[in-house]
N, C-alpha and C positions, 0 to 999 in steps of 0.2 A: 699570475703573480710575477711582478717586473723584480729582480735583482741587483738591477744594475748598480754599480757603485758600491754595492754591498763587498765587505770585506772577510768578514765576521761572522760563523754560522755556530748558532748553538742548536744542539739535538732537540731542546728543550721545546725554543720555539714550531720549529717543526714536528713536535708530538702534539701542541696543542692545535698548531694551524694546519695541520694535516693528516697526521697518525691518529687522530681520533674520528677523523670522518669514514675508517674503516669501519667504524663502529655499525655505519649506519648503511653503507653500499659496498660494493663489491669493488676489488682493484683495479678491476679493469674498466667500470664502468669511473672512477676514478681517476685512470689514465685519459679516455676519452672526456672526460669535462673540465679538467684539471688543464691548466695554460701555464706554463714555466718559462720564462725568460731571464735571457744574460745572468743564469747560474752558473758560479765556476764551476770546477772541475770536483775541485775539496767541497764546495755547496752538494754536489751531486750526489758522491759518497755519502754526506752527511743523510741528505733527503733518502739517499734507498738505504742506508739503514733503518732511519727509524721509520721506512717503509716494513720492512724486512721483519723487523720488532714485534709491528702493529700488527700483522696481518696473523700468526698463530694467538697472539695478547686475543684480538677483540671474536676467532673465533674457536675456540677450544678454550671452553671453562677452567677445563683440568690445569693448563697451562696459565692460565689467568690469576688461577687462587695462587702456584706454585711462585708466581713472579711477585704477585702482589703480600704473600707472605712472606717472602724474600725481602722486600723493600721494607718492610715494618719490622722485622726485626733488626736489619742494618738501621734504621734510625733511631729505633730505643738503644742501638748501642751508643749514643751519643750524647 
């Protein structure tokens, strides 16, 4: 994934384009197939967060239901 020119990082797109392929392989087999280019600095942070996020999210249930019942009830509050 080229960067370049990019200014603007949402978490958002990075959970869907990335933090969910946790789901399916390991980080580090993730690290070796994954290609990052001309991400800034602020991109970086952004990426290993919602690295960081994803990895207890897709393998500990327990934490999975705790986050994902967390999120449903902040948006019924709305």
């Amino acid at each position: 994934m080229d960067f370049e020119g990019v200014k603007v990082f949402a978490s958002a797109f990075f959970n869907v384009a990335i933090g969910q392929l946790l789901q399916d392989i390991q980080s580090d087999t993730l690290n070796e197939k994954l290609i990052i280019e001309n991400l800034s600095p602020h991109g970086e942070t952004v990426l290993s967060q919602v690295i960081d996020n994803a990895k207890p999210y897709y393998s500990d249930p327990a934490h999975r239901q705790a986050v994902d019942t967390v999120m449903e009830e902040y948006a019924a509050s709305f």
